[in-house]
mmCIF entry with sequence, helices, sheets and N, C-alpha, C, O atoms, coordinates in Angstrom:
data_MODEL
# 
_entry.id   MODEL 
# 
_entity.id                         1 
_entity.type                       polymer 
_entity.pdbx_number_of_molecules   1 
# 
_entity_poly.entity_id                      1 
_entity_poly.type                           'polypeptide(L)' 
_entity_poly.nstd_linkage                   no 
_entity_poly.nstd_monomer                   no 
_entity_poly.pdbx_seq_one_letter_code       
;(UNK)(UNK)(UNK)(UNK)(UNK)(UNK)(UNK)(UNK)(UNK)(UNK)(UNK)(UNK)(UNK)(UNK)(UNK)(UNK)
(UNK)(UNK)(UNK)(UNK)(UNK)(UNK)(UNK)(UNK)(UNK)(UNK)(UNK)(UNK)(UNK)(UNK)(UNK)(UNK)
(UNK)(UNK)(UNK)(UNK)(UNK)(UNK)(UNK)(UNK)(UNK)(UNK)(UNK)(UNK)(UNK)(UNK)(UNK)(UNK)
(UNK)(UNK)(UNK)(UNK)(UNK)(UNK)
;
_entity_poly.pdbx_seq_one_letter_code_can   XXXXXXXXXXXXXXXXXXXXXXXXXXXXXXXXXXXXXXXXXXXXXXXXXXXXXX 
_entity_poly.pdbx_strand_id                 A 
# 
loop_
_entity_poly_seq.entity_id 
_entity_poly_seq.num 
_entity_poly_seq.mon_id 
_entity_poly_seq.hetero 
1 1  UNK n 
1 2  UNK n 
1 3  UNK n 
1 4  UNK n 
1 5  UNK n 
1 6  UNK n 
1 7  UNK n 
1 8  UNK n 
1 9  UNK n 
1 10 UNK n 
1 11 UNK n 
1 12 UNK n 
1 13 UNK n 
1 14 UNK n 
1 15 UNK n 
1 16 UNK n 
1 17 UNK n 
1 18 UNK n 
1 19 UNK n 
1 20 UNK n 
1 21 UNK n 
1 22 UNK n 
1 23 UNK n 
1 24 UNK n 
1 25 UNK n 
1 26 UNK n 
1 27 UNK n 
1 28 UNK n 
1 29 UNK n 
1 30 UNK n 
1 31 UNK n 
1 32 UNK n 
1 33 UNK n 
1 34 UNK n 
1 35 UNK n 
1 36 UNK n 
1 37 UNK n 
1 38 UNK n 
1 39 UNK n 
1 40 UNK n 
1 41 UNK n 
1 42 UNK n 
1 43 UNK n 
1 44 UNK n 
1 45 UNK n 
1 46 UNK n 
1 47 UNK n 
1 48 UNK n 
1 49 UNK n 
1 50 UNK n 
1 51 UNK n 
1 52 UNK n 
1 53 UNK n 
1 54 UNK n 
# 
_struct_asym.id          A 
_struct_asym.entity_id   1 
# 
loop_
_struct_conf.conf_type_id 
_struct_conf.id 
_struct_conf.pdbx_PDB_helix_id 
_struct_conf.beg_label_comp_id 
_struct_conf.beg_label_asym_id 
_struct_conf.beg_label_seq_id 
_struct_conf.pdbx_beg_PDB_ins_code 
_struct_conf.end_label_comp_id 
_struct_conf.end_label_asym_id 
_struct_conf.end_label_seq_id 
_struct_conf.pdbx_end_PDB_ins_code 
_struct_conf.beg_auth_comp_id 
_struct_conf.beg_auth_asym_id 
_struct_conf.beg_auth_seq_id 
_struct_conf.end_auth_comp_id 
_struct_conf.end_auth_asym_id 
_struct_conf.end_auth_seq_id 
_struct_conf.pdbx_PDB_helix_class 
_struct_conf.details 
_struct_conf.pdbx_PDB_helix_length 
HELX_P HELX_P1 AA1 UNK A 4  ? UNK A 12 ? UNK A 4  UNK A 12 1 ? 9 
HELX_P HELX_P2 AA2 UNK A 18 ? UNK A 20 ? UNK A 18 UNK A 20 5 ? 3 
HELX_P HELX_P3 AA3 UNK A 22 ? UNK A 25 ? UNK A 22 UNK A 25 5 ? 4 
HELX_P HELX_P4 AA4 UNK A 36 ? UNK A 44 ? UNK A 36 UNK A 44 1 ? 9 
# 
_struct_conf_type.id          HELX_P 
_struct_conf_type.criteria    ? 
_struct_conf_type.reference   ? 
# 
loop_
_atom_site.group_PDB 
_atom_site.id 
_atom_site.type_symbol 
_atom_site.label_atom_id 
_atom_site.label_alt_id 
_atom_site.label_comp_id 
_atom_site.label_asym_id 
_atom_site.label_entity_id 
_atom_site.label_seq_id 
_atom_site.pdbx_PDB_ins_code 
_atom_site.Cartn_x 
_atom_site.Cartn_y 
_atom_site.Cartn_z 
_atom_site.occupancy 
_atom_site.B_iso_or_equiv 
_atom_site.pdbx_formal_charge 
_atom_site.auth_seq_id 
_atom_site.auth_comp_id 
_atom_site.auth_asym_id 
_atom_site.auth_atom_id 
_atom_site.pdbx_PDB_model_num 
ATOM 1   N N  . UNK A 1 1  ? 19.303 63.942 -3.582  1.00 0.00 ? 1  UNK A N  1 
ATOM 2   C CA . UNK A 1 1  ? 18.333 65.005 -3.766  1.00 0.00 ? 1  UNK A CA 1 
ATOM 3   C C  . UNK A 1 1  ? 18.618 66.151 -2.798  1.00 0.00 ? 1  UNK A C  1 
ATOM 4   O O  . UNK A 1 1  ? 18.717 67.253 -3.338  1.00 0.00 ? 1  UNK A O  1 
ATOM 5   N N  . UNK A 1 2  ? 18.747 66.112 -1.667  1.00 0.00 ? 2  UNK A N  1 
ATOM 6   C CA . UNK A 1 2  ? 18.965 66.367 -0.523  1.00 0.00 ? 2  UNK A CA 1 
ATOM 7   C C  . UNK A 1 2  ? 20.243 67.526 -1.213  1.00 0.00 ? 2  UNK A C  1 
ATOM 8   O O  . UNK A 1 2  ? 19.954 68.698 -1.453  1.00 0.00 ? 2  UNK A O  1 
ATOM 9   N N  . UNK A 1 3  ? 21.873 66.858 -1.500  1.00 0.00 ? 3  UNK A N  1 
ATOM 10  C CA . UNK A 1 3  ? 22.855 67.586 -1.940  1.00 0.00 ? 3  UNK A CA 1 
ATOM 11  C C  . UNK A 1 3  ? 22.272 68.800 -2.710  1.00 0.00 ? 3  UNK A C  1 
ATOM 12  O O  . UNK A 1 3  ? 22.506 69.988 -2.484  1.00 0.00 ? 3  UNK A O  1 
ATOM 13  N N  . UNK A 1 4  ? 21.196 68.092 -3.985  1.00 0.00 ? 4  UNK A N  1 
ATOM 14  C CA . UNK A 1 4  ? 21.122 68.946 -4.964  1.00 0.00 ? 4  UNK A CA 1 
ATOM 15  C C  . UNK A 1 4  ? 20.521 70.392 -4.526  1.00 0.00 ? 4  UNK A C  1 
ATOM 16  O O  . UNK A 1 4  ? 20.713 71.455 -5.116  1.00 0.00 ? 4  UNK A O  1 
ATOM 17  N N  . UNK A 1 5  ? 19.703 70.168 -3.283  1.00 0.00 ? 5  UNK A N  1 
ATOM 18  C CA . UNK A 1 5  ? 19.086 71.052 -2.589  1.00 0.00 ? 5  UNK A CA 1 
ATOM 19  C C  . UNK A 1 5  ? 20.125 71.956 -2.657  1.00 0.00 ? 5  UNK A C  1 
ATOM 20  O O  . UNK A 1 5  ? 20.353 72.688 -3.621  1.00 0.00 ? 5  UNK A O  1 
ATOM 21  N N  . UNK A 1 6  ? 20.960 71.887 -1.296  1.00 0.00 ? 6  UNK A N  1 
ATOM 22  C CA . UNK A 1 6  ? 21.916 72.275 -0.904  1.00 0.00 ? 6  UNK A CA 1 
ATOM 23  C C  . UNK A 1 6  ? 22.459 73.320 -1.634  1.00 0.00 ? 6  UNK A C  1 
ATOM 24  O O  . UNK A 1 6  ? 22.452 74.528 -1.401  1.00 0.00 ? 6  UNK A O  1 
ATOM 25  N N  . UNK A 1 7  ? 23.153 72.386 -2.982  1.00 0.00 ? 7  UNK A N  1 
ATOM 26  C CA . UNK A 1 7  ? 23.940 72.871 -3.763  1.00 0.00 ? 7  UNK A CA 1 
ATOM 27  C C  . UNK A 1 7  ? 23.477 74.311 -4.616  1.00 0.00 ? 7  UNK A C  1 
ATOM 28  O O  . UNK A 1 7  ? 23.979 75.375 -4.981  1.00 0.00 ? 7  UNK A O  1 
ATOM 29  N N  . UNK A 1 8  ? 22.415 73.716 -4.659  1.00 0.00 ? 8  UNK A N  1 
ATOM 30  C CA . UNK A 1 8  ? 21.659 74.963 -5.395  1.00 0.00 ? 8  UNK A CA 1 
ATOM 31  C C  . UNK A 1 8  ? 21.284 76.255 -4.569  1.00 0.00 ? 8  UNK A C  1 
ATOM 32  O O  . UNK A 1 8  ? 21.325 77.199 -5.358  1.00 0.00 ? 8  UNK A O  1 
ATOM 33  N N  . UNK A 1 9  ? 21.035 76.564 -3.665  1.00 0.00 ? 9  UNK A N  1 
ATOM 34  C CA . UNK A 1 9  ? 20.985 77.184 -2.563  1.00 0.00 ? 9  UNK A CA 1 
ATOM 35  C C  . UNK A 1 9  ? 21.932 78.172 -1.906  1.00 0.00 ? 9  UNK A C  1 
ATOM 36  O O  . UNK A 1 9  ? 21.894 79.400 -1.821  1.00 0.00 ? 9  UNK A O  1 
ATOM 37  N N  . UNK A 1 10 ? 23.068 76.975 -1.326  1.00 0.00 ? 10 UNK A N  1 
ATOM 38  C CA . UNK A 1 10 ? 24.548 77.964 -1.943  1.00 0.00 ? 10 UNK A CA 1 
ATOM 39  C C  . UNK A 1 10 ? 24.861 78.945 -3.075  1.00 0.00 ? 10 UNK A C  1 
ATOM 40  O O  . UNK A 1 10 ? 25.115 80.148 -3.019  1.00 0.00 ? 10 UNK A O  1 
ATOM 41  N N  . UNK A 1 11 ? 24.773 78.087 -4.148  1.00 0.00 ? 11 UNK A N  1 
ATOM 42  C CA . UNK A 1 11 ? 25.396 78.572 -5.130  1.00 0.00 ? 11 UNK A CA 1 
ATOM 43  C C  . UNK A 1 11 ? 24.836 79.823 -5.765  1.00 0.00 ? 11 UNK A C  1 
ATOM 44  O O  . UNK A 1 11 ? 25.565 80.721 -6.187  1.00 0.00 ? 11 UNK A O  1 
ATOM 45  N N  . UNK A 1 12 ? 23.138 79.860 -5.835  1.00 0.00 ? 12 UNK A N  1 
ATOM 46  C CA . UNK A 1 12 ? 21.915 80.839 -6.046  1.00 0.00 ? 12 UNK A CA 1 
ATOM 47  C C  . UNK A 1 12 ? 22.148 82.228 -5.354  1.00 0.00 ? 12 UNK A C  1 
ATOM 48  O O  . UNK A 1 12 ? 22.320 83.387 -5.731  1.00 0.00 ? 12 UNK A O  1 
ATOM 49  N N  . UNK A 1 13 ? 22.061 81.470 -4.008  1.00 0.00 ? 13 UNK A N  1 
ATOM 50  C CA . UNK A 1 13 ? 22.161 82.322 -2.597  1.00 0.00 ? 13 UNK A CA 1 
ATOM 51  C C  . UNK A 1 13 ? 20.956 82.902 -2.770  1.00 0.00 ? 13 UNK A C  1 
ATOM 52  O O  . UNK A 1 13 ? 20.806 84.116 -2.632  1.00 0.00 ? 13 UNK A O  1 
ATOM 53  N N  . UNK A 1 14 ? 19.986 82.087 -3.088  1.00 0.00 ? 14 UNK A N  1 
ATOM 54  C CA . UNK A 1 14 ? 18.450 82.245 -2.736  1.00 0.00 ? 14 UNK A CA 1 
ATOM 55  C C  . UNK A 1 14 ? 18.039 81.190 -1.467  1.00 0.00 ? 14 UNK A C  1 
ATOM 56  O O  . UNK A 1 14 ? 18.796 80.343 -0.990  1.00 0.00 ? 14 UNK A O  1 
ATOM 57  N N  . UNK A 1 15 ? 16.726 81.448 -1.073  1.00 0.00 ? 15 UNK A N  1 
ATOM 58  C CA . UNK A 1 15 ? 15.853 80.700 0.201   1.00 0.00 ? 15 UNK A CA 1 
ATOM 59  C C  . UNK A 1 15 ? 16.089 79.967 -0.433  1.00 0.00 ? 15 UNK A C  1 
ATOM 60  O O  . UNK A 1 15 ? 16.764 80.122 -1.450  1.00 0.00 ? 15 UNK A O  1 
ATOM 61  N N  . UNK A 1 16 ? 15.449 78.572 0.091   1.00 0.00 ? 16 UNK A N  1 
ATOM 62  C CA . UNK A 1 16 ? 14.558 77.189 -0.131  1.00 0.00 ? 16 UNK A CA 1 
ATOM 63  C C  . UNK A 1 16 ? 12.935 77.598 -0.500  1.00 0.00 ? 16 UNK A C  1 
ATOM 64  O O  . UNK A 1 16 ? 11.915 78.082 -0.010  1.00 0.00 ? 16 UNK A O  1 
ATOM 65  N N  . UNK A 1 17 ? 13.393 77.136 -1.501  1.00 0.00 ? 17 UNK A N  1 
ATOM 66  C CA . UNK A 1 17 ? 11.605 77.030 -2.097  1.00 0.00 ? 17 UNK A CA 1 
ATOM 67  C C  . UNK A 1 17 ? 11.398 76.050 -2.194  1.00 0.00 ? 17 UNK A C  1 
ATOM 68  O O  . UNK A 1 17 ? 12.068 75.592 -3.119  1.00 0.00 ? 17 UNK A O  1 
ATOM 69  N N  . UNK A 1 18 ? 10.327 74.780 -1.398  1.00 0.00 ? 18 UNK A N  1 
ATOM 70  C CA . UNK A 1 18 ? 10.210 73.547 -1.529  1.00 0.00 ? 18 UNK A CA 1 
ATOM 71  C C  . UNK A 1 18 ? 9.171  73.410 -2.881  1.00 0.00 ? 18 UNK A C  1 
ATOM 72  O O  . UNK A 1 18 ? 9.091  72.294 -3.395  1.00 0.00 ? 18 UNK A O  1 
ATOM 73  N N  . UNK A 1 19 ? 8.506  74.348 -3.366  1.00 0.00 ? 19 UNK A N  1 
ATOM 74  C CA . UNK A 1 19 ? 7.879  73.838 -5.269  1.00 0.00 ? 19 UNK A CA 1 
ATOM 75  C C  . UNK A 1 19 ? 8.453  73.818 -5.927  1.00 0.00 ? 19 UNK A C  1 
ATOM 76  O O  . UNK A 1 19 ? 7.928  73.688 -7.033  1.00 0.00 ? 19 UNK A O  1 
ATOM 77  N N  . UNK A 1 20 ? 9.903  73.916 -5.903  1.00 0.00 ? 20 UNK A N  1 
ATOM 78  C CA . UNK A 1 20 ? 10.795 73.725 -6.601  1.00 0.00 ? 20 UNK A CA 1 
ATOM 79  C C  . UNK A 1 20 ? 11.190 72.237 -6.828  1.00 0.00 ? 20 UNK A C  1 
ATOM 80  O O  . UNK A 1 20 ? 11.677 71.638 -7.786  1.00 0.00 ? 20 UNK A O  1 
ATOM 81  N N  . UNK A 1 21 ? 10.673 71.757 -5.196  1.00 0.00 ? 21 UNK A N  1 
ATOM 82  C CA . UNK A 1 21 ? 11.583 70.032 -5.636  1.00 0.00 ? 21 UNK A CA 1 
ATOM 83  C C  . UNK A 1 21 ? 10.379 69.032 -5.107  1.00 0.00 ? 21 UNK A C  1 
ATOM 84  O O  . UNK A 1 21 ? 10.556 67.986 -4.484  1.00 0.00 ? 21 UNK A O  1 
ATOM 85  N N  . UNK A 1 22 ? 9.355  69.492 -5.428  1.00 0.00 ? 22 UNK A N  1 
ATOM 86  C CA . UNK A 1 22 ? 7.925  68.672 -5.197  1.00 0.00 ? 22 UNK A CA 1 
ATOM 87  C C  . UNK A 1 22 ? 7.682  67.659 -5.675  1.00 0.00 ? 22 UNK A C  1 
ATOM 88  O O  . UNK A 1 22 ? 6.868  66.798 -5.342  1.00 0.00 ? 22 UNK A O  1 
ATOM 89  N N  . UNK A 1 23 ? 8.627  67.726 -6.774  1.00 0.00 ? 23 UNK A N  1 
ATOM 90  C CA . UNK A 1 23 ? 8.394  66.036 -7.941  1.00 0.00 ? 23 UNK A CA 1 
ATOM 91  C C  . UNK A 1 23 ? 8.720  64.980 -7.201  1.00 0.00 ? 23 UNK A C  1 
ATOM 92  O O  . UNK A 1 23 ? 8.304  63.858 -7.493  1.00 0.00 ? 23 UNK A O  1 
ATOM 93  N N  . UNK A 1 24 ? 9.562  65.227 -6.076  1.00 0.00 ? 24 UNK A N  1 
ATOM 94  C CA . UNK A 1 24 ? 10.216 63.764 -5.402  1.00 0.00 ? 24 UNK A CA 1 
ATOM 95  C C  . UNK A 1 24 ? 9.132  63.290 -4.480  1.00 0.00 ? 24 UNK A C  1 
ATOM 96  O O  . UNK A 1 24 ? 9.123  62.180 -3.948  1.00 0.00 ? 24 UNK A O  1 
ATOM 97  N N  . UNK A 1 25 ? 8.131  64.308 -4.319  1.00 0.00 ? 25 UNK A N  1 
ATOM 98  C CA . UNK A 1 25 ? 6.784  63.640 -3.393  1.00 0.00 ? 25 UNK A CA 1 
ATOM 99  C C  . UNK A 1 25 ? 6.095  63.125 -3.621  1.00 0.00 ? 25 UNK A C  1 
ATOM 100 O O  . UNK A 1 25 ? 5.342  62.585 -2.810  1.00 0.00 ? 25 UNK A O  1 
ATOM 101 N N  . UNK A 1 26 ? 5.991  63.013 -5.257  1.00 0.00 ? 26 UNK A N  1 
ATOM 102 C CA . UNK A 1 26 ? 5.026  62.294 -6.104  1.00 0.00 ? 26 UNK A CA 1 
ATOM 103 C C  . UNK A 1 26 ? 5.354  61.030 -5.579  1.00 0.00 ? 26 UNK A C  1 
ATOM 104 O O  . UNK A 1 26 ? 6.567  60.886 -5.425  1.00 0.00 ? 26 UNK A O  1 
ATOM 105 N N  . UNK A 1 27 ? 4.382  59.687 -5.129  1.00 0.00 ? 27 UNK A N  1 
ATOM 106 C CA . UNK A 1 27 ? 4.325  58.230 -4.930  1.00 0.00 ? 27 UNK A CA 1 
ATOM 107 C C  . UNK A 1 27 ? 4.542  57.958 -6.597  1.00 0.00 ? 27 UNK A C  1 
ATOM 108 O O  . UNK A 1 27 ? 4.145  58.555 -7.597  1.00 0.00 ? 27 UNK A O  1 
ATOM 109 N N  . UNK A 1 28 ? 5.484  56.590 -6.350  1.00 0.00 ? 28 UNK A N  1 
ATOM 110 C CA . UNK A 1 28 ? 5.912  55.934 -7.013  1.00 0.00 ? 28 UNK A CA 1 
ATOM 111 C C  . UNK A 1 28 ? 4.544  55.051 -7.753  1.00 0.00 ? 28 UNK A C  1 
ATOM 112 O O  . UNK A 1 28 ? 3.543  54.928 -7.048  1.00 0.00 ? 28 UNK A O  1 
ATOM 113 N N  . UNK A 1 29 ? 4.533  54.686 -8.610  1.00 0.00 ? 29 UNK A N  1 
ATOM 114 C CA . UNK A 1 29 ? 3.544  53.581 -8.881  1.00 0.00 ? 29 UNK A CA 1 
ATOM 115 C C  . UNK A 1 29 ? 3.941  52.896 -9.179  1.00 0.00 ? 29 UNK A C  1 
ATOM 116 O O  . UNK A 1 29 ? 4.885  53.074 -9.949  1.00 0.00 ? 29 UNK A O  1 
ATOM 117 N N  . UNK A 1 30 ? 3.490  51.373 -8.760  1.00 0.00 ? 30 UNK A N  1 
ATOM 118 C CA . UNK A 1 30 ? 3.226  50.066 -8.293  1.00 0.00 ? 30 UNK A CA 1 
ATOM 119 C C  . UNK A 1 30 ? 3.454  49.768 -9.719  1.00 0.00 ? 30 UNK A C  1 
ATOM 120 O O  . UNK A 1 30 ? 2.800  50.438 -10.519 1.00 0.00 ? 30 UNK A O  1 
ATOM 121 N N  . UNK A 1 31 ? 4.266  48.880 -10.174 1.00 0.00 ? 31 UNK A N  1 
ATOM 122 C CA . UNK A 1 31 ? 4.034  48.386 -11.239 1.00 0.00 ? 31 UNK A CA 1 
ATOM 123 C C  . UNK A 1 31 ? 4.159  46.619 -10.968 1.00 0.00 ? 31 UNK A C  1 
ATOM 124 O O  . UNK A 1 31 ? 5.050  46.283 -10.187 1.00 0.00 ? 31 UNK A O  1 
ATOM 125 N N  . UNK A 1 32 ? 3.389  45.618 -11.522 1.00 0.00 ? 32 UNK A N  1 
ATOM 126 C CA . UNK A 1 32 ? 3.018  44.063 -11.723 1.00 0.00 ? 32 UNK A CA 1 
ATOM 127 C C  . UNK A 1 32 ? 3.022  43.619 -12.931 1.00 0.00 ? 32 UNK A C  1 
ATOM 128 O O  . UNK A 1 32 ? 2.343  44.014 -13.879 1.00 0.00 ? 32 UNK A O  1 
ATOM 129 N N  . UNK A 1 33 ? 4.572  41.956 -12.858 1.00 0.00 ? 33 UNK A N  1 
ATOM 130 C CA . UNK A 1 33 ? 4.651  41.464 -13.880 1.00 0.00 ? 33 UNK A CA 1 
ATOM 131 C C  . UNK A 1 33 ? 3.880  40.424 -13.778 1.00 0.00 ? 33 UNK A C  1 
ATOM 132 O O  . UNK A 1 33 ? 3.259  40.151 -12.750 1.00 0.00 ? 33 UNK A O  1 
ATOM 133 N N  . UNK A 1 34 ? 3.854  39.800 -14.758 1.00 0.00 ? 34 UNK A N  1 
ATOM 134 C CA . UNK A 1 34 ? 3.496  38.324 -15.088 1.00 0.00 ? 34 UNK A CA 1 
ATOM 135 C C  . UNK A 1 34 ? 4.389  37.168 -14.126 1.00 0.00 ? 34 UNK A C  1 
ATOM 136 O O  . UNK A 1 34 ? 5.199  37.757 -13.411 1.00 0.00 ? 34 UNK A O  1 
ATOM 137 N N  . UNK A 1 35 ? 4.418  35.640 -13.952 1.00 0.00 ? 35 UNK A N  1 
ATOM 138 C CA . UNK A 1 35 ? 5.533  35.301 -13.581 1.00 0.00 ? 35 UNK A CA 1 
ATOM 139 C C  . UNK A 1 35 ? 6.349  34.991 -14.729 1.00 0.00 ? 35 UNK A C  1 
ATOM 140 O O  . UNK A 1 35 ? 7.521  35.316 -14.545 1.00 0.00 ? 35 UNK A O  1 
ATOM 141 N N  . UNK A 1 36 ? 6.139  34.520 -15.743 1.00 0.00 ? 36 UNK A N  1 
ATOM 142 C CA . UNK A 1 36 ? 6.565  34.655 -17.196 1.00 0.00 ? 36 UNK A CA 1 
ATOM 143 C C  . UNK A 1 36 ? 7.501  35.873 -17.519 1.00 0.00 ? 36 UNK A C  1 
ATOM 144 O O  . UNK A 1 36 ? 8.653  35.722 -17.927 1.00 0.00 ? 36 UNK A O  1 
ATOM 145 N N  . UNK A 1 37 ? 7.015  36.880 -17.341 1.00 0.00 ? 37 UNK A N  1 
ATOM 146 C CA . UNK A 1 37 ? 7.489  38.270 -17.636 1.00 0.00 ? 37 UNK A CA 1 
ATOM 147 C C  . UNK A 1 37 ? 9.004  38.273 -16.714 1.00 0.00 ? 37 UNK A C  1 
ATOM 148 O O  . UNK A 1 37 ? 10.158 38.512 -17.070 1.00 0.00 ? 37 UNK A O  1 
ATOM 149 N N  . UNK A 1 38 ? 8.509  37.957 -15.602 1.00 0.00 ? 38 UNK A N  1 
ATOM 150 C CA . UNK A 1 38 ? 9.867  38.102 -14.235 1.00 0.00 ? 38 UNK A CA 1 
ATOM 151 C C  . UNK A 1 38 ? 11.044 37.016 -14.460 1.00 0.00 ? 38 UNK A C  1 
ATOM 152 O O  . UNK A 1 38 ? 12.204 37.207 -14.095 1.00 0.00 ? 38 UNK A O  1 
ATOM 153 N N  . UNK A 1 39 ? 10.470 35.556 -15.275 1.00 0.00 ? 39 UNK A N  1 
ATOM 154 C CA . UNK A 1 39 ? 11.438 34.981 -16.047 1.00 0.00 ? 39 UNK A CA 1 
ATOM 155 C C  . UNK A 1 39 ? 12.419 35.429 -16.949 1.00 0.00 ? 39 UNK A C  1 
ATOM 156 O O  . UNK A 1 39 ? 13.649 35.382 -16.950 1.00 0.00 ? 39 UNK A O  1 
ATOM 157 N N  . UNK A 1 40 ? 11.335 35.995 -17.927 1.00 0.00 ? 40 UNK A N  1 
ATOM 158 C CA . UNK A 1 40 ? 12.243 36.717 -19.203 1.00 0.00 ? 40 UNK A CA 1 
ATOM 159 C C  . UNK A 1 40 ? 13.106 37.620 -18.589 1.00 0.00 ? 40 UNK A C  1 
ATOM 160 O O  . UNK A 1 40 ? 14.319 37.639 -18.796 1.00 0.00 ? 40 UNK A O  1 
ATOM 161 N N  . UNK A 1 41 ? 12.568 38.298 -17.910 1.00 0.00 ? 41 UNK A N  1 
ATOM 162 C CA . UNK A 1 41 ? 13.703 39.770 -17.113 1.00 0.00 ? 41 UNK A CA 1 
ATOM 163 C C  . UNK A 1 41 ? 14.815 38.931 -16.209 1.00 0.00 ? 41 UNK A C  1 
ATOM 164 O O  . UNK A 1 41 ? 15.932 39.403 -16.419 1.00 0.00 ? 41 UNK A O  1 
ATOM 165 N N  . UNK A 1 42 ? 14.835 38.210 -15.593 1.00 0.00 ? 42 UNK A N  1 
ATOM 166 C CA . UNK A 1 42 ? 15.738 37.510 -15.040 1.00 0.00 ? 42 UNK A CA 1 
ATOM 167 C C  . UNK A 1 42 ? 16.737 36.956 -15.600 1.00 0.00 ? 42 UNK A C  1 
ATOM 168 O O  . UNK A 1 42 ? 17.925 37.000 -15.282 1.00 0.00 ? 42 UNK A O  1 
ATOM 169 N N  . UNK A 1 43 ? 16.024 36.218 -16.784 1.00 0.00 ? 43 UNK A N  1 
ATOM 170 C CA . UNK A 1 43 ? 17.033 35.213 -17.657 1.00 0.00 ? 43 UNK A CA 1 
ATOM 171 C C  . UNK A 1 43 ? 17.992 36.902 -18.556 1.00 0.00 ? 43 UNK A C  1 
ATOM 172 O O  . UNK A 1 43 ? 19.167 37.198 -18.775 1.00 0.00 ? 43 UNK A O  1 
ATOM 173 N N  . UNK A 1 44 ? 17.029 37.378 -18.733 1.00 0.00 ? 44 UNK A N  1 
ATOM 174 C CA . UNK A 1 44 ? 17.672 38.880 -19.658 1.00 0.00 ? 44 UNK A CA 1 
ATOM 175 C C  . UNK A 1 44 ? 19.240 39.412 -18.746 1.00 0.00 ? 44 UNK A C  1 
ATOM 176 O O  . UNK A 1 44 ? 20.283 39.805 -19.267 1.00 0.00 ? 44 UNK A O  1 
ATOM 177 N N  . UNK A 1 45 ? 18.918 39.241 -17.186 1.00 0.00 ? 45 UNK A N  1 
ATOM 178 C CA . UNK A 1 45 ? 19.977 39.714 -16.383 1.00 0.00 ? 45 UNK A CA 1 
ATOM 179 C C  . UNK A 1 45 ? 21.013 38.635 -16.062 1.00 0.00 ? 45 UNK A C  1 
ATOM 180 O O  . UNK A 1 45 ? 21.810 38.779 -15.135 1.00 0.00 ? 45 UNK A O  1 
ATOM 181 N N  . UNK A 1 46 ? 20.988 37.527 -16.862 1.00 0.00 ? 46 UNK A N  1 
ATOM 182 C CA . UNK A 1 46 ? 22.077 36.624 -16.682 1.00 0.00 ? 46 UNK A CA 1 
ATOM 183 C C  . UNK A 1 46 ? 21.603 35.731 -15.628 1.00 0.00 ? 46 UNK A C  1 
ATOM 184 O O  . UNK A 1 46 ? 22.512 35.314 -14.911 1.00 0.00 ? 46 UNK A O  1 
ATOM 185 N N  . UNK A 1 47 ? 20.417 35.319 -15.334 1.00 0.00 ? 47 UNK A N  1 
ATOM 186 C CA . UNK A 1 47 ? 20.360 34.765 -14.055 1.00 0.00 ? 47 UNK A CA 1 
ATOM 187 C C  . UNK A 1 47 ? 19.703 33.065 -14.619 1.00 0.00 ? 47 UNK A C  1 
ATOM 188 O O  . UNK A 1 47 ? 18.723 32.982 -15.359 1.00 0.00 ? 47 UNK A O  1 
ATOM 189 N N  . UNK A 1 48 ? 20.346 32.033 -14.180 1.00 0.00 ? 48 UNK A N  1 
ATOM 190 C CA . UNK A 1 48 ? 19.799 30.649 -14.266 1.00 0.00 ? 48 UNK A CA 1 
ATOM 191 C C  . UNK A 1 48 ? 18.449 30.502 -13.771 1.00 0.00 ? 48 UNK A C  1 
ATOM 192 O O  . UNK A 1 48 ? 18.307 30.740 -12.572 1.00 0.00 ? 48 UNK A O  1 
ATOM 193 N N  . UNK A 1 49 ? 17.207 30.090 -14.572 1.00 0.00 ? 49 UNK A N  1 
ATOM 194 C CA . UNK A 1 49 ? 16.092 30.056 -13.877 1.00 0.00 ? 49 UNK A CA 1 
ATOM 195 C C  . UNK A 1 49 ? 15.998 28.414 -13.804 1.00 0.00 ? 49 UNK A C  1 
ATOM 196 O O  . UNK A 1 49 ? 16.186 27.829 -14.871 1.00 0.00 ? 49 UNK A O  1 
ATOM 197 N N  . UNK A 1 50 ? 15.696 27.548 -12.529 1.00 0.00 ? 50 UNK A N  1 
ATOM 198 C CA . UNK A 1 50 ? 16.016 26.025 -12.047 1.00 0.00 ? 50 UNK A CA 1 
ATOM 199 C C  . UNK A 1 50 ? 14.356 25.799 -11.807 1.00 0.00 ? 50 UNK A C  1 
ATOM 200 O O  . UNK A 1 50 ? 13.639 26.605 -11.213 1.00 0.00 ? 50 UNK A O  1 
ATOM 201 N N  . UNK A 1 51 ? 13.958 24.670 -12.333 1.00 0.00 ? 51 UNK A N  1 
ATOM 202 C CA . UNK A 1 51 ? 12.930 24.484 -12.106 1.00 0.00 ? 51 UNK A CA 1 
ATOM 203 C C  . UNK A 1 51 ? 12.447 24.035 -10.801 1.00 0.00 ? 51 UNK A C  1 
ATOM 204 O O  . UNK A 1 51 ? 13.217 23.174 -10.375 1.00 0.00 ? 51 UNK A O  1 
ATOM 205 N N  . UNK A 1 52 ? 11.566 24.249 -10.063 1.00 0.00 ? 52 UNK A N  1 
ATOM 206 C CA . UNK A 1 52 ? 11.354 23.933 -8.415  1.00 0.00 ? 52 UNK A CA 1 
ATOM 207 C C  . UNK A 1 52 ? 10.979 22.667 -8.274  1.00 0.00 ? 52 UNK A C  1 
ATOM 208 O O  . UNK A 1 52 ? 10.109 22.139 -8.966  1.00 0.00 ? 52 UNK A O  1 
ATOM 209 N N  . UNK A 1 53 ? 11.447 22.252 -7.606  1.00 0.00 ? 53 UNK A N  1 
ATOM 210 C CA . UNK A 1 53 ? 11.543 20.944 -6.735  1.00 0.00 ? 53 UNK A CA 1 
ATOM 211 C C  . UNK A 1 53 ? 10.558 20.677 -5.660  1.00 0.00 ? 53 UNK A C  1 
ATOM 212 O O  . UNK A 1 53 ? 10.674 21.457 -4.714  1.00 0.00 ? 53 UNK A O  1 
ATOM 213 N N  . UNK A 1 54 ? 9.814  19.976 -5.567  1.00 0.00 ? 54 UNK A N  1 
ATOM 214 C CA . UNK A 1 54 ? 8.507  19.598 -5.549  1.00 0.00 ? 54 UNK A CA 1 
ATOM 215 C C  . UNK A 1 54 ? 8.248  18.276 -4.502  1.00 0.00 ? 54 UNK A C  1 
ATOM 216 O O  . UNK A 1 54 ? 7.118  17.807 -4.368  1.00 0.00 ? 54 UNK A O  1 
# 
């Protein structure tokens, strides 16, 4: 992000206007699976799911 700053800046040969790149301040939101759900996505990524040992 940082580069893209940069780059653009240079290349413009305008200031920094930080409302220009405000979107990256936006917080992320939290997103929550199931444990079911985190199975399927796991097994989806190739991954062996082993049943726990007890």
């Amino acid at each position: 992000m940082l580069l893209t700053v940069i780059y653009n800046i240079l290349k413009k040969k305008e200031p920094y206007n930080a409302e220009l790149y405000k979107k990256s301040d936006i917080p992320l939101v939290s997103r929550e699976i199931t444990v079911e759900q985190a199975i399927l996505l796991a097994k989806a990524q190739g991954y062996r799911i082993m049943p726990s040992v007890t």
